[in-house]
Structures are given as C-alpha cells and as structure tokens.
DOLOTI-589620 format. One line per 10 residues: number of its first residue (from 1); their letters; for each residue x, y, z of C-alpha. Coordinates in Angstrom, 2 decimals. Last residue first. Layout:
NUM	A	X/Y/Z  ...
This chain:
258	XXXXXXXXXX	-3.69/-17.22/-23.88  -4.79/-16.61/-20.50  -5.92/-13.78/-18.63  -5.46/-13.96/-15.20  -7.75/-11.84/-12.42  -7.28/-8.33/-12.04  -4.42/-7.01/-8.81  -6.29/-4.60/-6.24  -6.23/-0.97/-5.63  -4.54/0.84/-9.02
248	XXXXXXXXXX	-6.82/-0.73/-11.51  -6.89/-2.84/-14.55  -9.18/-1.77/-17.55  -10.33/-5.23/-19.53  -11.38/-5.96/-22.94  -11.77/-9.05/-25.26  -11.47/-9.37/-28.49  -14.01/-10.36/-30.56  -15.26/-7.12/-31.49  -12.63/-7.56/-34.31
238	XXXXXXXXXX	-14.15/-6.98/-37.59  -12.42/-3.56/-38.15  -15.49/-0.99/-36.98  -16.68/-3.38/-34.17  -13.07/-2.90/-33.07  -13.09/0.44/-33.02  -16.28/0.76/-31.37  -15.28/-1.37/-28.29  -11.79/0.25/-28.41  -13.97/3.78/-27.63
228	XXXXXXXXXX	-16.66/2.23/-25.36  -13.87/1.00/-23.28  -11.85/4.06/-23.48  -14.37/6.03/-22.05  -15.79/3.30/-19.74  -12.44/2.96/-17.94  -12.71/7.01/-16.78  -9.84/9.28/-17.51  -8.42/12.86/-16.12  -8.33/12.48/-12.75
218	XXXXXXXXXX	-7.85/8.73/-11.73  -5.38/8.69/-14.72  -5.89/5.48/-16.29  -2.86/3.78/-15.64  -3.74/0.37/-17.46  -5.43/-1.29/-20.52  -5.60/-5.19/-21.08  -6.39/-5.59/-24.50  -7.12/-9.93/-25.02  -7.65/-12.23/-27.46
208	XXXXXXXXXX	-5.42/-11.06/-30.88  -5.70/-13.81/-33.47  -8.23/-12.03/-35.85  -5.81/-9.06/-35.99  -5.43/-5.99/-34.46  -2.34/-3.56/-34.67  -3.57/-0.62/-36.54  -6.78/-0.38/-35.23  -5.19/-0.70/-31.76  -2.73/1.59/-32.34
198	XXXXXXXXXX	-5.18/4.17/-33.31  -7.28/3.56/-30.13  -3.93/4.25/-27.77  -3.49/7.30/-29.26  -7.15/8.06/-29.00  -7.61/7.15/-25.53  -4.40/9.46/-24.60  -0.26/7.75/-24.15  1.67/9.79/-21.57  4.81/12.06/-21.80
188	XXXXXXXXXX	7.37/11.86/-23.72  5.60/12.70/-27.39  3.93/15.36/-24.75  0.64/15.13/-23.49  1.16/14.91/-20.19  4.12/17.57/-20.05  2.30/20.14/-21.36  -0.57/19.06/-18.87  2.03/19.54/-16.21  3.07/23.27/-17.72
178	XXXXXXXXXX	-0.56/24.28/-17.47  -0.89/23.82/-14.40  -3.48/20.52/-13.12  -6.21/20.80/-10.86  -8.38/22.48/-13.41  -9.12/19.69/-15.72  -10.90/20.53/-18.93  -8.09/19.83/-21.65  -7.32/16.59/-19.58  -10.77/15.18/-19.72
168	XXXXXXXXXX	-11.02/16.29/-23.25  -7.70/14.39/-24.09  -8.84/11.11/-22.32  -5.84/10.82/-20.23  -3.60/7.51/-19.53  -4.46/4.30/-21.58  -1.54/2.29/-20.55  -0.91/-0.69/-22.84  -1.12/-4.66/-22.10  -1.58/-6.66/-24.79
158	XXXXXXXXXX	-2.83/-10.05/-25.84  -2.15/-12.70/-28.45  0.03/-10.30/-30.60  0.89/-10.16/-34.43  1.46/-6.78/-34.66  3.68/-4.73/-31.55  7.24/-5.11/-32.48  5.77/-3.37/-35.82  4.39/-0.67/-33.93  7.03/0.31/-31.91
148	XXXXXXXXXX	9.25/1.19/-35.26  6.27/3.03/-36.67  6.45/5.50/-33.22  3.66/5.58/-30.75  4.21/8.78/-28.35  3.89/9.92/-25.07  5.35/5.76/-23.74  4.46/5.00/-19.99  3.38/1.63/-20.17  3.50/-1.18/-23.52
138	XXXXXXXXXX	3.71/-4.47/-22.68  2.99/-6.88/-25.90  2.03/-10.92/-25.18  3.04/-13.55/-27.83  1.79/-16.93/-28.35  4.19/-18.84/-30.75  5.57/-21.79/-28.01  5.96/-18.89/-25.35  6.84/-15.51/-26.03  7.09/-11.72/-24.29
128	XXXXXXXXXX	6.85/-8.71/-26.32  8.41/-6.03/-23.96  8.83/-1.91/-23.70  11.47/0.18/-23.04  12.52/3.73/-21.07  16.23/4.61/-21.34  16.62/7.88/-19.13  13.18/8.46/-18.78  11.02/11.06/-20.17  9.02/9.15/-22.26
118	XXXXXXXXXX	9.23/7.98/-26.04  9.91/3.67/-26.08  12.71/1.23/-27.06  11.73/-1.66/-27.87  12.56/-5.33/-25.94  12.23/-9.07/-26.93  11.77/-11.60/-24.42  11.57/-15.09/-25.43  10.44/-17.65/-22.24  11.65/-20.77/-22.23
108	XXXXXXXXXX	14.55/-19.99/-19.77  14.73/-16.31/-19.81  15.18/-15.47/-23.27  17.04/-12.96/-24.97  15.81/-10.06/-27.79  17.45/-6.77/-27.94  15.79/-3.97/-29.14  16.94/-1.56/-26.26  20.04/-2.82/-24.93  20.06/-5.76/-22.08
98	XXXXXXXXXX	21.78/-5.91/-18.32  21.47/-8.49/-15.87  21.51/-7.60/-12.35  21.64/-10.35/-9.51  19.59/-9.35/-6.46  20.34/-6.83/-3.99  20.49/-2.90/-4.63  18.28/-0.07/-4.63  20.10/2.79/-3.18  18.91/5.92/-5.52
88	XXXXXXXXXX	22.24/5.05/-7.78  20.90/1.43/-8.08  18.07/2.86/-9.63  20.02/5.41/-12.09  22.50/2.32/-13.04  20.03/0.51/-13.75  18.25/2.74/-16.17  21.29/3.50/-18.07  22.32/-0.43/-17.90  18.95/-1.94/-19.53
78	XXXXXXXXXX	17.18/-3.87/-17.40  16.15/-7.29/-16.44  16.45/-7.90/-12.23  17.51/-11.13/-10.99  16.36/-12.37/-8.11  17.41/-11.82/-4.17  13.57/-12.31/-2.79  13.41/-10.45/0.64  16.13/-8.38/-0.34  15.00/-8.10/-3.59
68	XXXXXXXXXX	11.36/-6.70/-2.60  12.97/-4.38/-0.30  15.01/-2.35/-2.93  12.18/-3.14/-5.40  9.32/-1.77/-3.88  8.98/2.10/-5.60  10.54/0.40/-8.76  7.54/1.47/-11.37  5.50/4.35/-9.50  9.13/5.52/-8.63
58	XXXXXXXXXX	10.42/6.26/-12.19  13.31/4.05/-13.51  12.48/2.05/-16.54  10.27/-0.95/-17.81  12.10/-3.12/-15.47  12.02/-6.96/-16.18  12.05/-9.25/-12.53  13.02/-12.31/-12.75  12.65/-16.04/-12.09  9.76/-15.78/-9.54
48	XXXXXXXXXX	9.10/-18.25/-6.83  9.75/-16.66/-4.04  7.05/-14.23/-4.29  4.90/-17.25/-4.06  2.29/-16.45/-6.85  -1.27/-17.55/-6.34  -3.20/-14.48/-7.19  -3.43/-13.59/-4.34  -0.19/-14.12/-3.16  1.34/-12.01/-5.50
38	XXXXXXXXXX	-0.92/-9.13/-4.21  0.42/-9.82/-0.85  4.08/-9.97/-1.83  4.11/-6.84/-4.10  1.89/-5.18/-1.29  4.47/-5.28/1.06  7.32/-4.26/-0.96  5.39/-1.26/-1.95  3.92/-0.99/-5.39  6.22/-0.17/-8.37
28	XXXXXXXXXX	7.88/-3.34/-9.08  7.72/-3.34/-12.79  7.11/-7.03/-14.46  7.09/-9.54/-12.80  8.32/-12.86/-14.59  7.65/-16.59/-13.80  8.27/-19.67/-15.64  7.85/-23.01/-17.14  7.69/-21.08/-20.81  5.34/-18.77/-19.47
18	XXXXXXXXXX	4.00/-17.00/-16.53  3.61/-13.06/-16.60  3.39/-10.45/-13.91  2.29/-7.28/-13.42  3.67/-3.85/-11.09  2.65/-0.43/-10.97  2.55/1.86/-8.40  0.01/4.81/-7.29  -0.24/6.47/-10.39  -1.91/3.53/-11.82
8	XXXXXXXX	-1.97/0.41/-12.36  -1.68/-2.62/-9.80  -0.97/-6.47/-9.89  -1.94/-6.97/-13.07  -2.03/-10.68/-14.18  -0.22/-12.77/-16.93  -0.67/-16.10/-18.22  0.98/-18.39/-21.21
C-alpha cells in the first residue's frame, strides 16, 4: 500500500492512494489540468483510477472535478449531503456512489472506513483506508479532534493530517480580521500544531511509519514549526522512529510506502 500528495494547501488539494490492486484519489481540488499532470508524475494514468473519495464540498477540495470526470467518467465516494451540494454547483459526470458517515465498504480490495469530522461543511468526513492489515488515516479540514475520531485513528501505518496555523503565528498575523481568525480556530474550523501534536501523542505506536502533514497555511505556519514540534513529541514517547514529511501546495511529494 502507497499514497502520494498531489497538492496541499489553500490552493487545492488532492492525494492519492494505491492498494488492494487499486487506485483511489482522494479530493480533487486542483484544476483539472493539474490533476492529470501531477498524476502523471508520479506515474498515475488518470485513466486508471477506480474512484475518487470526497472529503466534502469546499472548492480547494472539488475545484477540478467537474472536468476531471468528464475526461475520466469514474466513480465518485461521497456521502449524499455533500453530493448533492457539488452536483448542485454543476459538477456532474461519473457514476456517484453514496456512503453515511462511519460507514465502512470496500472498493475492490481496498477497505474504506469513514468518520465523521468538525468543520463547517455540510457533512465533512475523514478515511482509514486498508490493505492486507496496513492501514492509512486521512484526516483534512477538521477544527476539532473528538474521542470518537481518535479511536478510528490508533493503530495506523501512516497518516495524513492537515497541520493548518501555528496558534502564535495566527494570534500575530495582521492580514487576517478578527472574525476570520475566529473562524480559523474554531472546533469547525482548522486543526493548529498543537492540536495536531496531541493527537499524535495520543495515537502513536511502534508500528506507525509515516506522518504526512498538509495545508500549512502559507501565512500563518512554517513546516519546520511543526516538524520540530512532532519531532520532540515523538522523541518524548519512544517513537522518533517515525518518519516525517510536510507536503506542499506547488508540486505532488514522492510515495510513501507501507
């Protein structure tokens, strides 16, 4: 089992995960364009994927989609609020399958098990994908880590999670109103280096490889912030083991295998 970033960030986000003889993206929130060429860079013939899982319905997730499936009519995994709010905006094509938050299916050989997640969508979720007993968490957009996200979240191989703000960062930056920072740091806003540090610590283990860490505000975060912080955590708990990467908005990371 595989996955790359594509893109994270403000800008668009999009990833996408090989396992169990297939292929999944994940989010399709770059341009159509770029969805294609950053497949292909990583090796992926857009025609080749299985599926498509939607985290939920903001632009920076499905920005390419309405293109991207008529280019490449597959099926799109969502849950039916958030569909029916993207197909509403004139994204259509493809074959639309519909899941509930906390419900597992598979896709072929590959297990997908959903959570519900805090952010101001209409039915935002998360994913724990599977393949023969190695398990990768995704974990974007979510203002607040509830107990019930944690436990679909232990016993992982590798995760991906946005690390959004570092809260000083935030508290300091004067492009920003008031009200938007509100917003930020609400329970549905973004998750901060420290939330995201506490669910590490909680959810590490001597199996877990790989923390992948995504839409870093270009503002109000820098990758060696939370680096140094999940470095020191995990040096703390036993784990500096584990291996740690900060994907970026401009070009897709390299695989990270499990």
């Amino acid at each position: 089992m595989r996955f790359a970033v594509l893109g994270s960030g403000s800008g668009g986000n999009a990833a996408v995960v090989e396992g169990g003889g297939l292929r999944l993206m994940i989010d399709a929130g770059l341009s159509a364009k770029q969805l294609s060429l950053r497949l292909k860079q990583v090796g992926v013939d857009p025609a080749s994927l299985d599926g498509i899982l939607i985290t939920h319905e903001h632009g920076d997730h499905v920005r390419g989609l309405k293109i991207f499936l008529k280019q490449n009519p597959v099926p799109v995994y969502t849950t039916a609020a958030t569909a029916r709010v993207v197909r509403e905006s004139g994204i259509e094509g493809g074959t639309w399958k519909f899941f509930e938050a906390g419900q597992k299916f598979a896709v072929g050989g590959l297990a997908v098990e959903t959570f519900a997640i805090q952010h101001d969508a209409v039915d935002p979720v998360g994913f724990v994908l599977g393949d023969s007993g190695q398990r990768l968490g995704f974990l974007s957009d979510a203002g607040f880590v509830t107990r019930s996200m944690t436990e679909r979240l232990r016993g992982l191989a590798g995760i991906f999670v946005e690390a959004n703000y570092d809260e000083g960062l935030l508290e300091a930056d004067y492009k920003r109103p008031w009200s938007i920072k509100q917003r930020i740091s609400s329970r549905h806003g973004h998750l901060s280096n420290g939330q995201v540090t506490d669910l590490i610590r909680d959810i590490s283990h001597p199996a877990l490889g790989r923390i992948v860490l995504g839409h870093l505000s270009s503002d109000c975060n820098k990758p060696e912030i939370i680096l140094a912080q999940l470095r020191t955590c995990l040096a703390e708990i036993g784990h500096s083991h584990v291996g740690l990467h900060c994907a970026c908005q401009d070009e897709p990371s390299g695989w990270f295998e499990f």
